[in-house]
DOVEXVO-365479 format. One record per residue (C-alpha): residue number from 1; residue in one letter; z, x, y. Coordinates in steps of 0.5 Angstrom, whole numbers, padded with zeros to 4 digits. Layout:
+-------+------+-------+-------+-------+
: pavex : sedo :     w :     u :     v :
+-------+------+-------+-------+-------+
:   NUM :    a :     Z :     X :     Y :
...
+-------+------+-------+-------+-------+
% end
This chain:
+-------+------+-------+-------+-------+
: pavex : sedo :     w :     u :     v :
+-------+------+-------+-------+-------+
:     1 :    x : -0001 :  0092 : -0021 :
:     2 :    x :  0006 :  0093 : -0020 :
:     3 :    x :  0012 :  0087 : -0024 :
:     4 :    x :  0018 :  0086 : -0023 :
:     5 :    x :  0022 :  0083 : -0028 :
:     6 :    x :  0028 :  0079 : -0027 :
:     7 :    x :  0032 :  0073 : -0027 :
:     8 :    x :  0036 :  0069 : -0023 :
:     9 :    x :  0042 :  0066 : -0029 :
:    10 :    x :  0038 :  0068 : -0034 :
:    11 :    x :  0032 :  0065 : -0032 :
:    12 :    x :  0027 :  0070 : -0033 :
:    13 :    x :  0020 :  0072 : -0031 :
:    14 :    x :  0015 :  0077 : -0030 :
:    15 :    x :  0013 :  0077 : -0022 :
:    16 :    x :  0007 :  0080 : -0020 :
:    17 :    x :  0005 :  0084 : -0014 :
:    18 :    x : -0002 :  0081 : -0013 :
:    19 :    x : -0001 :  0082 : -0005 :
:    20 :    x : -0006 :  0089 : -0005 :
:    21 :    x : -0012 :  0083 : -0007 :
:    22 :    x : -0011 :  0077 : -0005 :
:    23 :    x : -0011 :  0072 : -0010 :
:    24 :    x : -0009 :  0073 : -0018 :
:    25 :    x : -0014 :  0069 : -0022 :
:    26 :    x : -0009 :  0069 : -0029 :
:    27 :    x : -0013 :  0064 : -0034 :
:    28 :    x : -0007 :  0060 : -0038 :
:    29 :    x : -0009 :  0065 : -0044 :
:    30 :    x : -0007 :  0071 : -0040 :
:    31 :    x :  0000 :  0067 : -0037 :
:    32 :    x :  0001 :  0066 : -0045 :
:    33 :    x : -0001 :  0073 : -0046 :
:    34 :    x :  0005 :  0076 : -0041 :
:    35 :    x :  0010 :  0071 : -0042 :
:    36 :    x :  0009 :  0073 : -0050 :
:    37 :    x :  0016 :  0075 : -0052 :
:    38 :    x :  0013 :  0078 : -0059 :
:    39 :    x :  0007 :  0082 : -0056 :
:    40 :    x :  0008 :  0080 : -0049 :
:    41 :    x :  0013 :  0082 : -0043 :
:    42 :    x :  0017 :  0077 : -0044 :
:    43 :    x :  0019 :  0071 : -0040 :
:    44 :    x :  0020 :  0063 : -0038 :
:    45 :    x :  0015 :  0064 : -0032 :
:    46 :    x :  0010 :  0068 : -0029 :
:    47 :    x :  0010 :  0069 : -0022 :
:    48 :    x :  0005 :  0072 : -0017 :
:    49 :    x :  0007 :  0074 : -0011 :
:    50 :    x :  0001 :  0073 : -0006 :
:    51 :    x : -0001 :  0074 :  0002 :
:    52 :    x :  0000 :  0069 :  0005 :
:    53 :    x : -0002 :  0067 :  0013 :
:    54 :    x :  0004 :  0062 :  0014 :
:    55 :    x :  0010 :  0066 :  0011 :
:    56 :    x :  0012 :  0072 :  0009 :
:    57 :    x :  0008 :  0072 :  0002 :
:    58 :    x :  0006 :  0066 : -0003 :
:    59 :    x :  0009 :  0065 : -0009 :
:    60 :    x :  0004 :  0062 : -0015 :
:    61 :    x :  0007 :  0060 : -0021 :
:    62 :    x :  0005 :  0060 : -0030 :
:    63 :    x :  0009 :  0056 : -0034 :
:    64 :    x :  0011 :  0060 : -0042 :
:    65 :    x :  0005 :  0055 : -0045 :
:    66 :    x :  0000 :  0057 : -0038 :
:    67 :    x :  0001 :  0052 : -0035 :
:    68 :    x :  0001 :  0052 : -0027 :
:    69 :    x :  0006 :  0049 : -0024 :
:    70 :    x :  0008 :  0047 : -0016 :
:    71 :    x :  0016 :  0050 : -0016 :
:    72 :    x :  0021 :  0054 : -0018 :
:    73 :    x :  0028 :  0055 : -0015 :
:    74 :    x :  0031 :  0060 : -0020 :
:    75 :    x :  0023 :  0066 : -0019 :
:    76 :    x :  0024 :  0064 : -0011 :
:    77 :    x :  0031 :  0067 : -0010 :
:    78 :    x :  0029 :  0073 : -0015 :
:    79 :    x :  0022 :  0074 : -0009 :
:    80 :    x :  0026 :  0073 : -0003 :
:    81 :    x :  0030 :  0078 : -0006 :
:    82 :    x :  0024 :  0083 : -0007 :
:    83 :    x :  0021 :  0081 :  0000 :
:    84 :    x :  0029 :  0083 :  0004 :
:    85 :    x :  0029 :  0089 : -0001 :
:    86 :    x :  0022 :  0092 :  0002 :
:    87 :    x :  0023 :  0090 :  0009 :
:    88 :    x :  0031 :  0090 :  0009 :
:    89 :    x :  0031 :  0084 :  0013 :
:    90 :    x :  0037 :  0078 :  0012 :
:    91 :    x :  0031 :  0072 :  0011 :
:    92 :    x :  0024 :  0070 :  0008 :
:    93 :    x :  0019 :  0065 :  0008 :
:    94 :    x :  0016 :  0063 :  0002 :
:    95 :    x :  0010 :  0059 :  0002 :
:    96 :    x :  0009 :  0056 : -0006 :
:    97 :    x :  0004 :  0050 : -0008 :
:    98 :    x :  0010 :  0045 : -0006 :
:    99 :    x :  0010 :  0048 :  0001 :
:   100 :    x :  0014 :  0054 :  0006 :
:   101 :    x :  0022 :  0055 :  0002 :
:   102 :    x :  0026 :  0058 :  0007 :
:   103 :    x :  0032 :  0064 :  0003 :
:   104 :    x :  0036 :  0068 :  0007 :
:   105 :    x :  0042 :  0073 :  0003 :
:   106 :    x :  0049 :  0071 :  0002 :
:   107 :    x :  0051 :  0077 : -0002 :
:   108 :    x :  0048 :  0084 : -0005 :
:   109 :    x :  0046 :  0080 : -0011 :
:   110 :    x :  0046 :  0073 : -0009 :
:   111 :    x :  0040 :  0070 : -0004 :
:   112 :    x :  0041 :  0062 : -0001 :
:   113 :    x :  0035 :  0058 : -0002 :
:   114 :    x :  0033 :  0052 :  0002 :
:   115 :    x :  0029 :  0047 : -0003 :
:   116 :    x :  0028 :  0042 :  0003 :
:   117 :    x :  0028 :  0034 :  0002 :
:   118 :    x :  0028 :  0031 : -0005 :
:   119 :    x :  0023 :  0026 : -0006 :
:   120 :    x :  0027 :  0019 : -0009 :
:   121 :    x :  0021 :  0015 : -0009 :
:   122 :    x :  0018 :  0012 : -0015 :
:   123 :    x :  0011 :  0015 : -0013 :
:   124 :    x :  0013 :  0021 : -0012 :
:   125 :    x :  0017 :  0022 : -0017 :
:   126 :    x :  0012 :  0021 : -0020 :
:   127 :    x :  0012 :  0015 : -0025 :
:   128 :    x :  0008 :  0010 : -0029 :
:   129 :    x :  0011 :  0004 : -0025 :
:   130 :    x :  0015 :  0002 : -0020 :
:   131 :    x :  0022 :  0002 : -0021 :
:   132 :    x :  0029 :  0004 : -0018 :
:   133 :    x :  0030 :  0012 : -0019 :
:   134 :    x :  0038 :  0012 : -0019 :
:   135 :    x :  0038 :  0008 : -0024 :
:   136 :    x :  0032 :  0008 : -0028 :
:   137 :    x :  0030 :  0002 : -0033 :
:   138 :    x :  0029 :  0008 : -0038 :
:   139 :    x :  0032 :  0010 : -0044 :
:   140 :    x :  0030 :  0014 : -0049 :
:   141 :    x :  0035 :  0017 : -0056 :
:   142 :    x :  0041 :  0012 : -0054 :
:   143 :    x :  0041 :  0015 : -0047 :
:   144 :    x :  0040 :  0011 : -0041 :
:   145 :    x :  0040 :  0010 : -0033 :
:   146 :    x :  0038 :  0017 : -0032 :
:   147 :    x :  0037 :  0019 : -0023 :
:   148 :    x :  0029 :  0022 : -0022 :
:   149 :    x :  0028 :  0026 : -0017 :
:   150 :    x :  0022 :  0031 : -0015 :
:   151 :    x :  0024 :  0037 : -0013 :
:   152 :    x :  0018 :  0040 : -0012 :
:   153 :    x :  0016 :  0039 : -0019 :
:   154 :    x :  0018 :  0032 : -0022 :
:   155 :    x :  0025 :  0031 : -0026 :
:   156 :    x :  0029 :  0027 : -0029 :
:   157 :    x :  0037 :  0027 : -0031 :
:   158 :    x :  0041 :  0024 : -0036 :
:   159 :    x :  0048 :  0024 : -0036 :
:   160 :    x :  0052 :  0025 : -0043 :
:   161 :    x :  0059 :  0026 : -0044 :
:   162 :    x :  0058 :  0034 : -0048 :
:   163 :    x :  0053 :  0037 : -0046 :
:   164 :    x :  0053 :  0042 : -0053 :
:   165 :    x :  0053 :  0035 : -0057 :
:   166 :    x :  0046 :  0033 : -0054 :
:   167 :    x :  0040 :  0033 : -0058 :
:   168 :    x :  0036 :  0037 : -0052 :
:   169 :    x :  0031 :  0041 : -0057 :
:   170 :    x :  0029 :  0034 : -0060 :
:   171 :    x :  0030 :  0029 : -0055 :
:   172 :    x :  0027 :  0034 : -0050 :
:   173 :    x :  0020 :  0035 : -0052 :
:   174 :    x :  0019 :  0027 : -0053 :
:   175 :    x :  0022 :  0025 : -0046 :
:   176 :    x :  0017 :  0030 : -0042 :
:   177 :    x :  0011 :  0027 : -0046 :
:   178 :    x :  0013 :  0019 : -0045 :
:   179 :    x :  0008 :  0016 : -0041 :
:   180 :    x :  0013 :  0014 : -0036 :
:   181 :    x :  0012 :  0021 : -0033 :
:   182 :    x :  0003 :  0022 : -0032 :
:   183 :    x :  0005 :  0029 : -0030 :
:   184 :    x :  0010 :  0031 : -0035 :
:   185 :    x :  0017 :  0032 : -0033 :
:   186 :    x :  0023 :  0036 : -0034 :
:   187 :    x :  0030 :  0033 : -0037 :
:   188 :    x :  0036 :  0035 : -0034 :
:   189 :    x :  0043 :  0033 : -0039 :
:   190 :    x :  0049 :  0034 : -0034 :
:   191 :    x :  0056 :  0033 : -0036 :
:   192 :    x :  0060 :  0032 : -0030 :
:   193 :    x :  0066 :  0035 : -0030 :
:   194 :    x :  0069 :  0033 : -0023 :
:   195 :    x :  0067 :  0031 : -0017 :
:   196 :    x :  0066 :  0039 : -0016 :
:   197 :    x :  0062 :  0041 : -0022 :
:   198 :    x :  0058 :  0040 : -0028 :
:   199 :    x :  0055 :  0043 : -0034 :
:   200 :    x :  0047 :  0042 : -0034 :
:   201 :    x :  0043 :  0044 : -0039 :
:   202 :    x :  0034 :  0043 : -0037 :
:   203 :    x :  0029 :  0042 : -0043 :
:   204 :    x :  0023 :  0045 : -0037 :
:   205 :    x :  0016 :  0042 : -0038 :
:   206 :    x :  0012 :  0048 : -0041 :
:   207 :    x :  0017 :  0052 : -0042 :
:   208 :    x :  0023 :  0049 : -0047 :
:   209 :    x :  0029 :  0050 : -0046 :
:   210 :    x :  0032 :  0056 : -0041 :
:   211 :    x :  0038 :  0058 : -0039 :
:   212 :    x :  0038 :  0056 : -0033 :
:   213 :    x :  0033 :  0051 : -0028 :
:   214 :    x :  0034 :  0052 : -0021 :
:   215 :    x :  0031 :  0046 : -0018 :
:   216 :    x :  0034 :  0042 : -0024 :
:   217 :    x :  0040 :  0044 : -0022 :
:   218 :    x :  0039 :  0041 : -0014 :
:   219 :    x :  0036 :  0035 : -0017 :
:   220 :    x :  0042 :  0034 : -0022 :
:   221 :    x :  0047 :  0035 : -0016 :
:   222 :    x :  0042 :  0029 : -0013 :
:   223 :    x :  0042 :  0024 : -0018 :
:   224 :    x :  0050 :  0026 : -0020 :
:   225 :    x :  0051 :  0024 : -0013 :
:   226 :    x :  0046 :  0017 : -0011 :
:   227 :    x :  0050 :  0014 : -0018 :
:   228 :    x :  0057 :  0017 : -0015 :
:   229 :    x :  0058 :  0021 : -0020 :
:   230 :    x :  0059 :  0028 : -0015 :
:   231 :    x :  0060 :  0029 : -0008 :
:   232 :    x :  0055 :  0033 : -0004 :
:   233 :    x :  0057 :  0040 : -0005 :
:   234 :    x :  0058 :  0041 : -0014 :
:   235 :    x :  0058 :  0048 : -0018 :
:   236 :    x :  0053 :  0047 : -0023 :
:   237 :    x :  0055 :  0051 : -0030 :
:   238 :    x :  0049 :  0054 : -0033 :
:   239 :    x :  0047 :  0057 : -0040 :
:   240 :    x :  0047 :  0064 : -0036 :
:   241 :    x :  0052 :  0063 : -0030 :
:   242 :    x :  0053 :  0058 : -0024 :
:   243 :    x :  0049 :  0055 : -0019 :
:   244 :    x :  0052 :  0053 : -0012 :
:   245 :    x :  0048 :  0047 : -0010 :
:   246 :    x :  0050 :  0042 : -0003 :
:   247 :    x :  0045 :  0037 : -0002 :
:   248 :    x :  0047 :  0035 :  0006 :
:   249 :    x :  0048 :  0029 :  0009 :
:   250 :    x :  0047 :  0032 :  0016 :
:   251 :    x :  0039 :  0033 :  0014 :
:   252 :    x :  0038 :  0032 :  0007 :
:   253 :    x :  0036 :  0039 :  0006 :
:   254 :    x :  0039 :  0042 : -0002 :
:   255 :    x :  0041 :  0049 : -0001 :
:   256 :    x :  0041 :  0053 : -0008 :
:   257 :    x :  0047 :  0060 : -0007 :
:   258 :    x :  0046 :  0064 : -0014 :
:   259 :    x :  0046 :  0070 : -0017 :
:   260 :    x :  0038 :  0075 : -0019 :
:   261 :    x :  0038 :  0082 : -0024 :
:   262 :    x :  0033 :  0086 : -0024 :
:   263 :    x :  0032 :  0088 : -0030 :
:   264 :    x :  0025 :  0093 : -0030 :
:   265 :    x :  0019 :  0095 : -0027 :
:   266 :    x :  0012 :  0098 : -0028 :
:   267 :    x :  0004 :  0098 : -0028 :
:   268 :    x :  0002 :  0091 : -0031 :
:   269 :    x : -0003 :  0093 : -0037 :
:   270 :    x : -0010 :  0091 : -0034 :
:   271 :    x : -0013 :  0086 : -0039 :
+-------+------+-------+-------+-------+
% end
């Protein structure tokens, strides 16, 4: 089968062009084995794209540790892309476990993705136990009141004064393991520099820490806005470039423009 790999702001994966068979029944051993960045390709996901009877391709997801997950912001752009590429159309649908994700070109390299409605709810988070999720009565490492938002996949979101300062690859691992969040969780630190930007950096549920996140991003300009931190439009600062992100009040769709590479391509080894 055909890869593809690429990044969307650093955020890399190998995509996989399953779509000639069907379902591509990767075990968490081979996930690993792929994202592998000694004896592998290399990458923070693995992604198979798949045909799809809804949309104009399915979009299955592998964490680095081989974990399956429901969503990925930054790989959708980087599919959408590939797809408009092939066909030479404006517009995908892209169907994923969380549901259709609707992206469209904004530029040569640049590709607009409609992440939908965040979940605010305490059970769709989801969390151990009923609480506020702008504010939670959670604290860990002397950080506190972080926003929760699920996004397609659950996050949550500290807000500290330098992002550089954070202990992130300590701090980070703990949180997505506490047992307020039964699914793990991805914990977003975000430095808010205006009322326009911030600077985000995401410890990622079964990958670490990456150089971007790209529904981490949409639910930081979320949880930054539901604590009046932000307003509603906000440039996210990543490690590897910059993310525009508009949560809209008209019909509480989060909108994510950014940029994708393709870096190579070739045969997957077969297994």
């Amino acid at each position: 089968m055909r890869y593809f790999k690429m990044n969307g702001c650093g955020n890399d994966f190998v995509i996989i062009d399953a779509r000639s068979r069907g379902a591509l029944p990767l075990s968490e051993a081979q996930a690993r084995a792929i994202a592998d960045r000694k004896t592998g390709l290399g990458a923070d996901q693995v992604i198979a794209l798949e045909r799809s009877i809804r949309g104009d391709a399915f979009m299955r997801i592998w964490n680095q540790d081989g974990g399956s997950v429901e969503a990925c912001g930054n790989a959708t752009r980087c599919v959408a892309w590939l797809l408009m590429e092939e066909g030479g159309a404006a517009s995908r649908r892209i169907e994923t476990p969380a549901g259709m994700l609707y992206a469209e070109r904004a530029g040569p390299q640049i590709i607009t993705v409609d992440m939908g409605s965040p979940l605010l709810r305490w059970e769709e988070i989801p969390l151990a136990q009923p609480m506020e999720t702008d504010r939670m009565a959670f604290s860990a490492g002397g950080l506190e009141g972080p926003g929760a938002v699920n996004m397609g996949n659950p996050h949550v979101v500290f807000f500290v004064n330098d992002v550089r300062a954070a202990p992130i690859e300590t701090l980070g691992p703990k949180i997505e393991h506490d047992p307020m969040f039964p699914e793990r969780v991805n914990v977003g630190f975000a430095e808010v520099r205006s009322l326009e930007q911030m600077r985000l950096r995401v410890w990622e549920r079964g990958a670490g820490l990456t150089k971007a996140c790209g529904t981490g991003a949409c639910a930081a300009v979320v949880a930054a806005h539901r604590q009046g931190r932000t307003g509603r439009k906000v440039e996210v600062l990543v490690d590897g470039g910059s993310l525009q992100i508009e949560w809209r009040a008209g019909d509480d769709r989060v909108l994510m423009t950014g940029p994708i590479e393709l870096e190579a391509s070739g045969e997957l080894p077969a297994q």
